[in-house]
N, C-alpha and C positions, 0 to 999 in steps of 0.2 A: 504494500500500500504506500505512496508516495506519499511525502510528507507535504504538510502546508506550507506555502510558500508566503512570504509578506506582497510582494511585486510580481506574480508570474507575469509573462507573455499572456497576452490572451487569443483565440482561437475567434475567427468573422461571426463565429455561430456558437453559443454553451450548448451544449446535449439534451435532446428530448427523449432520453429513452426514460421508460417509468420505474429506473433504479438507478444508484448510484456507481459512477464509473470514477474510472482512477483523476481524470480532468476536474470532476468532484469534488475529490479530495484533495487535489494540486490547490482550486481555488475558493475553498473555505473561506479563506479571508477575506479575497477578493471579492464575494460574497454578501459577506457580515458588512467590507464597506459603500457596499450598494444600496444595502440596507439601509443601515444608516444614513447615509445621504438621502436616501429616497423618502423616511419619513423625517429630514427635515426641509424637506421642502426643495433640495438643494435642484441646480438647474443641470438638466441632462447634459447640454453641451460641455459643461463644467466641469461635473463627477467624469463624461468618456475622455475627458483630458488625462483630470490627474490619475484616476483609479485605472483606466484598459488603455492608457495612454494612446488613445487615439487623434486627429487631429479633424472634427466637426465642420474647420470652416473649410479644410480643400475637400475633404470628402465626407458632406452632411449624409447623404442616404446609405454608408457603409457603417459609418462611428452610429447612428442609429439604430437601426439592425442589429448593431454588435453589444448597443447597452439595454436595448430591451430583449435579446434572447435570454442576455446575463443576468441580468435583473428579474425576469419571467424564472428563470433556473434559481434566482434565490429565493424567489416568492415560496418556491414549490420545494425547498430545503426546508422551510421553515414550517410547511402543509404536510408533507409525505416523506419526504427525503432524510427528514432528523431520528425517523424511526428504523431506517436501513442502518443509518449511525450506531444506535444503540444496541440493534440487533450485533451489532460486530462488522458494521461497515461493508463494503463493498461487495 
């Protein structure tokens, strides 16, 4: 099982399968700080900067795409995904 990273790379698309994969567990964190940005309010363009270090303003319809697959992927960590955790992860 790969360990959590602070800053991974991130991938154009997070994972829709209905279990957790090793990408997953790479970006927990990554995750938690979508989260957080996302209930306070913070601005998408902003968060795909500093968190998926994407850049919005030369490529608005990819760096989008990219924070709401990710962000959609943490929603559904925190509905479904945190009981695969407990079970013993991946």
């Amino acid at each position: 099982m790969p360990k959590p990273e602070f800053d991974p790379a991130v991938d154009p698309l997070a994972p829709s399968v209905p279990r957790l994969t090793p990408y997953d567990d790479l970006h927990r964190i990554t995750y938690l700080r979508l989260l957080d940005a996302d209930a306070e309010g913070a601005d998408w363009q902003e968060v795909a900067q500093i968190v998926l270090h994407l850049d919005p303003q030369s490529q608005p319809d990819v760096a989008r795409c990219t924070y709401d697959s990710h962000l959609t992927r943490a929603k559904w960590m925190t509905e479904v995904g945190y009981r695969h955790l407990l079970r013993g992860g991946i």
